[in-house]
C-alpha positions as CSV (number, residue, x, y, z in Angstrom):
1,X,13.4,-20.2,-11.7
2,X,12.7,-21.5,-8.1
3,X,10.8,-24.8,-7.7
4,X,9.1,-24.8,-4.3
5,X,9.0,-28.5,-2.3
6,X,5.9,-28.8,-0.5
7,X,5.1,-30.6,2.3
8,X,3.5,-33.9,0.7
9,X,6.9,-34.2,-1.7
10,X,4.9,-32.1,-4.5
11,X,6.9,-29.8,-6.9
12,X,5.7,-26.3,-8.0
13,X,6.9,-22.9,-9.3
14,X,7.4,-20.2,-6.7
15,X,4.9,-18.1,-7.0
16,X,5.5,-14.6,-4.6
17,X,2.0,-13.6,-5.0
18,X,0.6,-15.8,-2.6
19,X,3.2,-14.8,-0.4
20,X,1.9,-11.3,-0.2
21,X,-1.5,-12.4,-0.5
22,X,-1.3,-14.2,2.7
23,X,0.8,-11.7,4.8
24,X,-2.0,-9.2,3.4
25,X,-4.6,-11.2,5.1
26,X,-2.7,-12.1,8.4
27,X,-2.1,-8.0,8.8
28,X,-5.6,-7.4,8.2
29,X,-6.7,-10.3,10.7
30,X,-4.2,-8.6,12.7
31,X,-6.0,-4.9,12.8
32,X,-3.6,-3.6,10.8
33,X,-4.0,-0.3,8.3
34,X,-4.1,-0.1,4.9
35,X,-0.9,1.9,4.9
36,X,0.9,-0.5,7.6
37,X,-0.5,-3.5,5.6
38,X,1.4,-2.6,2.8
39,X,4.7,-1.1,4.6
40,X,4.3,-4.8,6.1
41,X,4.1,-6.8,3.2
42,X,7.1,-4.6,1.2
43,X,9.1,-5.1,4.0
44,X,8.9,-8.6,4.9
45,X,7.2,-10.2,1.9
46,X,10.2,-8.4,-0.5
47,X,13.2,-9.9,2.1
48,X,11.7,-13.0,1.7
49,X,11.1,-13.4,-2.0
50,X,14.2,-11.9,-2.8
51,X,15.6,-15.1,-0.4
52,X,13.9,-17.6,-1.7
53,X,14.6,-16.7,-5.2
54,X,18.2,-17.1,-4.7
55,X,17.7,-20.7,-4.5
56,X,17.1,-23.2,-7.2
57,X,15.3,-25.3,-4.9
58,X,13.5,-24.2,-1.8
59,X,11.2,-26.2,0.6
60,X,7.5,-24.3,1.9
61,X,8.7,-25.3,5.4
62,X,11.8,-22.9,4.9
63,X,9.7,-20.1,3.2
64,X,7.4,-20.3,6.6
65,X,10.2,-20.4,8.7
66,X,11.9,-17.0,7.3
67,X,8.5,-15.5,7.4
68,X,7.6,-16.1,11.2
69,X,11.3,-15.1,11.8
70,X,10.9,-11.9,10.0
71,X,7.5,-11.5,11.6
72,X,8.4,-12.1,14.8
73,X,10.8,-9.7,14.8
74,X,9.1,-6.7,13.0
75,X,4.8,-7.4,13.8
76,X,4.6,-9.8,16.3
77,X,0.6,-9.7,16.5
78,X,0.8,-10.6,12.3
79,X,3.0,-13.9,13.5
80,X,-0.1,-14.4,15.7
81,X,-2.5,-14.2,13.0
82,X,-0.6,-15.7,10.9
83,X,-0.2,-18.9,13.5
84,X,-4.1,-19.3,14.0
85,X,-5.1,-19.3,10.5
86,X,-2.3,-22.4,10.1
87,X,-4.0,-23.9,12.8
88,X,-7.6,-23.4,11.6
89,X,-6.8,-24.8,8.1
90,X,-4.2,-27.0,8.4
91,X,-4.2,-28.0,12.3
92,X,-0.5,-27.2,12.7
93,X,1.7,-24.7,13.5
């Protein structure tokens, strides 16, 4: 099982739901269909559960990091999205 380090030091279990969940709503923010939504989220949300469940231990900054990569690099306007909603909740990139 992969324990996810967050930001403030805090431990939990990975959970890839809320992967997809949140590259669900950055495709839809970003116009995106239904059917590209979910090419979107099998594509990139799969690559990067699959890589973060290789590891025992994982930090949220690395999970981020290998989604923007893979984001930027297949749906740029998604990376966008995704970007501003950081910014609007969290007042980071």
């Amino acid at each position: 099982m992969t324990t996810v380090i967050k930001r403030g030091g805090r431990r939990q279990s990975f959970m890839p739901s809320k992967i997809k969940k949140a590259l669900k709503g950055a495709a839809k923010e970003a116009g995106f269909s239904q059917s590209k939504i979910q090419a979107l989220v099998n594509e990139v949300g799969n690559g990067v559960i699959s890589f973060a469940k290789k590891k025992r231990v994982i930090k949220s900054v690395d999970i981020r990091k290998s989604i923007l990569n893979r984001l930027n690099s297949r749906a740029k306007k998604v990376a966008s999205a995704w970007k501003k909603f950081e910014k609007r909740k969290h007042g980071r990139f």
